[in-house]
Phi, psi and omega in degrees: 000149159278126228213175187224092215235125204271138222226343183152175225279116161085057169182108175243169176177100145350097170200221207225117197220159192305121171312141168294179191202068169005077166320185177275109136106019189249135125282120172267133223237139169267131150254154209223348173212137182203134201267152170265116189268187189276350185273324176293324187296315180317317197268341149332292173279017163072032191246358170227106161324299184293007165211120184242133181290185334302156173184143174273132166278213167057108155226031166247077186256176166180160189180189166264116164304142176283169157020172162090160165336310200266022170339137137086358179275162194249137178219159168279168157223139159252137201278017186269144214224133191174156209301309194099336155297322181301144184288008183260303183280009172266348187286332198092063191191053201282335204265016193244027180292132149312330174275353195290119179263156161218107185341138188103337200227153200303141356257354175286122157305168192265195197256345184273072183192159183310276212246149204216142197247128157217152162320125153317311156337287185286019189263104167239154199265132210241109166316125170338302197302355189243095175320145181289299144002309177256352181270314164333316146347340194277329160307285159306334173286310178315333189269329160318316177250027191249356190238345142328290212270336191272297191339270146353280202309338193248022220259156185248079232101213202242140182274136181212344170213144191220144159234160187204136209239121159102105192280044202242195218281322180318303188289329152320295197307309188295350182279328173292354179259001199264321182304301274227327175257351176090032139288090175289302195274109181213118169233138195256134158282117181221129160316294198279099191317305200289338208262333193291325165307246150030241164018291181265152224093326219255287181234225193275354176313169162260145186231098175254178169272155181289358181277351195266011200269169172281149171290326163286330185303125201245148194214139164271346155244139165240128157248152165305031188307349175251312163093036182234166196303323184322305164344298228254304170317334161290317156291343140308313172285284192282004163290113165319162168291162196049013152301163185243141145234157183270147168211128195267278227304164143203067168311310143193193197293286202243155172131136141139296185324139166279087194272308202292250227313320170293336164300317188257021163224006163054046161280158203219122182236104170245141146310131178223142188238095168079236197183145170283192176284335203275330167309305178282348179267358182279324155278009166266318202294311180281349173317310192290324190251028174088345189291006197241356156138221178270324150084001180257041206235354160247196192210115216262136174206143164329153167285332199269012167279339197331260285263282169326326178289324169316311171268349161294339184287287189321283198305333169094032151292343206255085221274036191258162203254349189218106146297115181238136210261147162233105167321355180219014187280000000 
């Protein structure tokens, strides 16, 4: 089959690599649509350590099963892999398994590939009415809205306003997940003029440049979707007292934080990794019944274009909030 094979820092190359091979209790999946993420850009630039090249990337997929019983369903797949035994997955906190893997990173190859062997578990079945394209959505959302749903649970009131730092599909998604929870009032920061056009429309958001936010202006939820100190000082400054921020992104480690002020105003700042299975499959039901928009916000290219899309991303050509790759176009 052919892949999108990531070879060292700044280097990718569209070649011809071993077909997977469907294990016991496993589906081999065509794939037909797969997003490009900010972690698959981290492993590019030779900035994550945890995908050492060669490796195939990419796990925000959705495509068809081959063969076996479920021949021709159309599916999301989630790429998170876990024991399933553990007191974190018996907890409903699967995603905190000590054993847990995901496609993109050794030993499972990624999704920038034709064809991808995942666990039945990990499968959900995508309704006619649904673009593979918008099912693929499903990855990404999925982290919005599991960092949404932690949200809410630590927050001390009624959530009525939210900012969310980054306009690409993590920071979308969580503002659509935040509508989508009876979050009325939401607005996002995006830098990139052409993606804040884009933007706006799409749900009930606001779309600023981050200079246009007010200096006073305070939100009882803030998420993070990008993760660089700049962020995380902007979600400092603007988190109410006893507000919460969720922080997604992982731009880089350290830096950024207001200790004092999250200290003497009893701001509650947690990290979040990924979603449990029960976020994704609760963010695919909604994709599938509509609560998540239109969902017509990415912009579909060959795999064997990856490379180029990679650096239109980089340079900041690309004003769609999602590059979504099709492995057989």
């Amino acid at each position: 089959m052919k892949a999108l094979v990531y070879d060292g820092p700044e280097t990718l190359a569209f070649r011809d690599v071993p077909d997977p091979v469907a294990g016991q209790g496993e589906q081999l999946i065509k794939i037909l649509s797969v997003g490009i993420c900010g972690s698959d850009m981290h492993a590019f630039l030779g900035h994550d350590e945890r995908r050492p090249a060669p490796l195939i990337l990419g796990h925000e997929a959705a495509g068809i099963v081959v063969g076996g019983p479920r021949d021709g369903e159309r599916v999301t797949l989630n790429p998170l892999v876990t024991c399933g035994t553990c007191a974190a997955c018996t907890s409903g906190h699967d995603n905190l398994c000590a054993e847990r893997s995901i496609i993109s990173m050794p030993p499972r190859e990624g999704a920038f590939a034709q064809y991808v062997a995942m666990r039945d578990e990990n499968l959900v079945t995508v309704p006619d009415h649904i673009t593979l394209d918008m099912a693929a959505l499903a990855e990404p959302i999925a982290c919005g809205w599991h960092a949404v749903r932690l949200a809410k649970h630590a927050l001390a009131g009624v959530a009525e306003t939210a900012l969310v730092m980054g306009g690409g599909a993590i920071g979308l998604g969580a503002a659509l997940s935040l509508t989508a929870q009876c979050v009325p009032e939401v607005t996002i920061l995006e830098p990139n003029e052409a993606r804040r056009e884009v933007l706006t429309g799409l749900g009930n958001q606001t779309a600023l440049a981050p200079a246009k936010l007010s200096s006073g202006a305070q939100f009882d939820l803030v998420v993070d979707g990008v993760g660089y100190a700049a962020t995380r000082a902007t979600a400092s400054a603007h988190a109410r007292p006893g507000g919460v921020i969720a922080h997604i992104g992982l731009g880089e480690a350290t830096g950024g934080l207001d200790i004092r002020r999250m200290t003497l105003q009893e701001i509650t700042f947690f990290g979040t990794y990924t979603y449990t299975a029960q976020d994704f499959r609760e963010t695919a039901a909604a994709i599938f019944d509509g609560r998540l928009g239109s969902l017509d916000w990415t912009e579909a290219r060959p795999l064997a274009d990856g490379a180029s899309a990679f650096a239109d991303i980089r340079a900041g050509r690309s004003a769609a909030p999602k590059i979504v790759l099709n492995p057989h176009a």
